[in-house]
C-alpha positions as CSV (number, residue, x, y, z in Angstrom):
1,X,88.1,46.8,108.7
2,X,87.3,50.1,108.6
3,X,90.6,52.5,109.3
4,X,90.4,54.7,112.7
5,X,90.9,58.6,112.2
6,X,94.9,59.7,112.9
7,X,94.6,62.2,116.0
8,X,97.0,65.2,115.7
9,X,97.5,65.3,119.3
10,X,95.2,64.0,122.1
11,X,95.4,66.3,125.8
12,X,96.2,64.0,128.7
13,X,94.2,65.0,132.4
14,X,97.7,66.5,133.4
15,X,98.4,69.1,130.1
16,X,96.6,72.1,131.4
17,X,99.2,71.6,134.4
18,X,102.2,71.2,131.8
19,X,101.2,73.9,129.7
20,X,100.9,76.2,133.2
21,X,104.3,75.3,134.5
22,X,105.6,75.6,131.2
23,X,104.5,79.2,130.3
24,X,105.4,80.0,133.9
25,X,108.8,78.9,133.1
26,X,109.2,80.8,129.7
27,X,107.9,84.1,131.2
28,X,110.0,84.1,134.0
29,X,113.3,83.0,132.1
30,X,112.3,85.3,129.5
31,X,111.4,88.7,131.2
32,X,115.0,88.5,133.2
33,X,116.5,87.4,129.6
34,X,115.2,90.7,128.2
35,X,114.9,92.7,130.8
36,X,116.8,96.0,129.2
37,X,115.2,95.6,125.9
38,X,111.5,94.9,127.6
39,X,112.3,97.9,131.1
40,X,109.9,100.6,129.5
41,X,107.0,98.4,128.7
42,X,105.5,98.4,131.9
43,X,105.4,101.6,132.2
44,X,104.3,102.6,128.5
45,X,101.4,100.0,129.2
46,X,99.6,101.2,132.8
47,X,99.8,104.9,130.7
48,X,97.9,102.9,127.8
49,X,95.4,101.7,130.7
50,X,94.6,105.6,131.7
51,X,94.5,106.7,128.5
52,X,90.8,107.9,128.2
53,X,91.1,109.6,124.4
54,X,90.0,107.9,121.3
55,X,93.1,107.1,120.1
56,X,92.6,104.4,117.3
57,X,94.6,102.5,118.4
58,X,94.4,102.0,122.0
59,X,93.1,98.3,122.3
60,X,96.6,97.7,120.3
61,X,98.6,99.9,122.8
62,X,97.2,98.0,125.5
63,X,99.4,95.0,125.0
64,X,101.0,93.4,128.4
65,X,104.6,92.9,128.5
66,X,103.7,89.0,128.6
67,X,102.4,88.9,124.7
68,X,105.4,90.8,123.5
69,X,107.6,87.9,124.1
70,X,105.3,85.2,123.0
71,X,104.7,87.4,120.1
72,X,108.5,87.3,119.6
73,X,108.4,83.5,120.1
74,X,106.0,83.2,117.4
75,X,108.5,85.0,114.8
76,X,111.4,82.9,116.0
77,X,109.4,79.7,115.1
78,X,108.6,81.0,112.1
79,X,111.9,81.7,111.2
80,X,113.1,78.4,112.1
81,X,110.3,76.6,110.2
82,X,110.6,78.8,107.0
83,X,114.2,78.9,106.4
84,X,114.9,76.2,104.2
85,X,111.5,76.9,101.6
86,X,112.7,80.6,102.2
87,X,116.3,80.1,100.5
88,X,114.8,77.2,98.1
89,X,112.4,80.7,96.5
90,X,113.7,81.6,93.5
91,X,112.7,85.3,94.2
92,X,112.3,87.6,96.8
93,X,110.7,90.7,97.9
94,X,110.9,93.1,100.8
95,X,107.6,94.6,103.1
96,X,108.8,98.0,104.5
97,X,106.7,99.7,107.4
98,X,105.9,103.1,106.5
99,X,107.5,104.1,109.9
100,X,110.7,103.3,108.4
101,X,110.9,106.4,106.1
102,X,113.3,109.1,107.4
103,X,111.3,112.0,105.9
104,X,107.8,110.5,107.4
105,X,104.7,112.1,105.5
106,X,107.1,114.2,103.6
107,X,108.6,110.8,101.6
108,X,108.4,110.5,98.2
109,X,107.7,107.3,97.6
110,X,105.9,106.3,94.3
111,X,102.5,104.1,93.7
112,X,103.0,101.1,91.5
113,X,100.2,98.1,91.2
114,X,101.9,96.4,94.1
115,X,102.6,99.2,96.5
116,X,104.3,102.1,96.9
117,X,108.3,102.2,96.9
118,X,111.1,104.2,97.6
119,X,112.5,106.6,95.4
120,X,116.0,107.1,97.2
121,X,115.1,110.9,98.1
122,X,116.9,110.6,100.9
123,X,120.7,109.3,101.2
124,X,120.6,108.1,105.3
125,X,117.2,107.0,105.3
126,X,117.6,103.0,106.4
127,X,115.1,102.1,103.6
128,X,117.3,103.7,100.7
129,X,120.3,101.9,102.3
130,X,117.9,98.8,102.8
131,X,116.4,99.3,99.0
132,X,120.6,99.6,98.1
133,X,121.8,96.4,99.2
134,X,118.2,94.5,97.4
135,X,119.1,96.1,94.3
136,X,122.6,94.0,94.4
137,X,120.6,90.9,94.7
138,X,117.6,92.5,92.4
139,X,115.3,92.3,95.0
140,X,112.3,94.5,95.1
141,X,111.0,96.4,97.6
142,X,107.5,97.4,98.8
143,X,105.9,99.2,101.2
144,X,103.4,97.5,103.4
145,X,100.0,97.7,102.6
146,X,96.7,97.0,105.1
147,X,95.5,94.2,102.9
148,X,98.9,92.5,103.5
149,X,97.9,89.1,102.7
150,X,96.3,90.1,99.4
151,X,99.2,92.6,99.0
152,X,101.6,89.2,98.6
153,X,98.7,87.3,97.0
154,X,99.6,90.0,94.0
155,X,102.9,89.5,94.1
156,X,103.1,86.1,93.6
157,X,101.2,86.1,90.8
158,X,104.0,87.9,89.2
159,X,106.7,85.7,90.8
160,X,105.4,82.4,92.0
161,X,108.4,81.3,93.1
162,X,108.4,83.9,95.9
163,X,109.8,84.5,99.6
164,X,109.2,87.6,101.7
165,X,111.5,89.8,104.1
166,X,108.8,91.5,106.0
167,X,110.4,94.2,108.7
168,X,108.2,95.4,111.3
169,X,107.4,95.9,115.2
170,X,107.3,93.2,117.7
171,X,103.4,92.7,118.0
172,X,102.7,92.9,114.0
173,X,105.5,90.6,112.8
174,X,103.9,87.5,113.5
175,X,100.6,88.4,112.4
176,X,102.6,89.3,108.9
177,X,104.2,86.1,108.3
178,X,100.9,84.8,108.8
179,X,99.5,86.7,106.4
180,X,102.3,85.6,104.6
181,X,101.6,81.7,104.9
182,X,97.8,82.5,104.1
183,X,99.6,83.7,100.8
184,X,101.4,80.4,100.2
185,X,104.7,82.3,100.6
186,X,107.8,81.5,103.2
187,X,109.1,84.8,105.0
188,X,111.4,85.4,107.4
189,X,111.9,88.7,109.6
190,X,113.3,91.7,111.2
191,X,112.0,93.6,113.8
192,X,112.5,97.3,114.0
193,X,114.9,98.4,117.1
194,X,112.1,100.8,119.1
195,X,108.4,102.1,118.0
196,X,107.9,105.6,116.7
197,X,104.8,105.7,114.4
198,X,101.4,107.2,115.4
199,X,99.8,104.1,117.7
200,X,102.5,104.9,120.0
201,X,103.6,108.1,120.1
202,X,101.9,111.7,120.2
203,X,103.9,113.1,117.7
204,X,105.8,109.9,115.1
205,X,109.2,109.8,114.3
206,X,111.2,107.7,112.3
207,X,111.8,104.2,113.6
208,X,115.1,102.1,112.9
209,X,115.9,98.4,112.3
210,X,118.9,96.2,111.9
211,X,119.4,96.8,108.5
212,X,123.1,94.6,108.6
213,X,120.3,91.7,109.4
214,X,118.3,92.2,106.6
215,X,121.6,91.8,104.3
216,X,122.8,88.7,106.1
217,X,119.5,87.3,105.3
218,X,120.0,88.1,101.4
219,X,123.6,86.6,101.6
220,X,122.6,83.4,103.3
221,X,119.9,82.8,100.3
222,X,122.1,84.5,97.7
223,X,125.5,84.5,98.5
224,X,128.2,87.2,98.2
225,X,126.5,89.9,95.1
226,X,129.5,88.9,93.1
227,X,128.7,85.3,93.4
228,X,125.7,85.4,91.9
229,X,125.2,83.6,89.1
């Protein structure tokens, strides 16, 4: 007898009402959830909507309130599905956004094969102090590069037993750890706190992120430095 094909999922006449009520549900719960954190979004986007430069970026800018938190539920279901192959790497590297750097353009950061990195010029920029507590767990640390996916594709090649920290804005994060599983590689996240490079503001300025976060994710895979085998 010849085997019927498995389904993945089969729609019902009723889903498109499910999947309305649902989203309904997550939007509402979720914009009076974050209502500080999400308060200047609104605003930022109908002055996106009048913005009649070329500004390369402006399709980007013009992002509704409504995809930042679905692009924040994305990360948070990748975190939860990557964690256990994340820890189970043997190595792992860290993606730093250029926007990051304390001394913008003027950072001295140095090309290698796999992407520029941080030379420590700078004592209180939050990439030294991130690039500080990797070098405990001797975790290296690159900065991001357009070709992301093939970016990690090279790294792996050179550590095939590999896991990613990838720190970034709300609406890029998800489309990183894709890039990421396109690679073959488990990441996890952590968002920068506000925006400050060129697609959204006139003049950049250093952007900041919870760099405490980024250690507890090393200690959760690692352990305490001085436990380390």
């Amino acid at each position: 007898m010849k085997e019927k094909p498995t389904m993945t999922f089969r729609l019902g006449d009723d889903f498109y009402d499910k999947l309305d009520r649902f989203t309904k549900k997550v939007l509402e719960e979720g914009f009076e959830l974050f209502k500080e954190e999400f308060k200047n979004i609104d605003g930022f986007y109908e002055k996106a909507l009048k913005d009649t430069s070329k500004h390369k970026a402006l399709t980007f800018i013009r992002t509704p309130k409504h995809l930042y938190l679905i692009e924040a539920l994305y990360y948070q279901a990748f975190e939860y599905i990557n964690r256990e192959a994340f820890n189970k790497a043997e190595e792992t590297v860290i993606i730093l956004p250029d926007c990051l750097a304390l001394m913008g353009d003027k950072c001295k950061r140095k090309r290698k094969k796999l992407g520029k990195i941080c030379t420590r010029c700078v004592p209180n920029c939050q990439i030294n102090r991130i690039m500080q507590i990797a070098d405990e767990y001797n975790v290296e640390g690159y900065y991001s590069k357009r070709a992301l996916t093939e970016q990690i594709q090279k790294i792996k090649k050179r550590k095939p037993s590999l896991a990613v920290i990838g720190i970034s804005c709300i609406l890029t994060m998800a489309s990183g750890m894709r890039s990421a599983k396109e690679a073959g590689v488990p990441s996890r996240g952590v968002f920068l706190n506000f925006t400050g490079c060129e697609h959204w503001a006139g003049k950049p300025f250093p952007t900041e992120t919870a760099v405490e976060r980024v250690k507890a994710i090393l200690e959760e895979k690692y352990g305490l430095p001085d436990q380390k085998p």
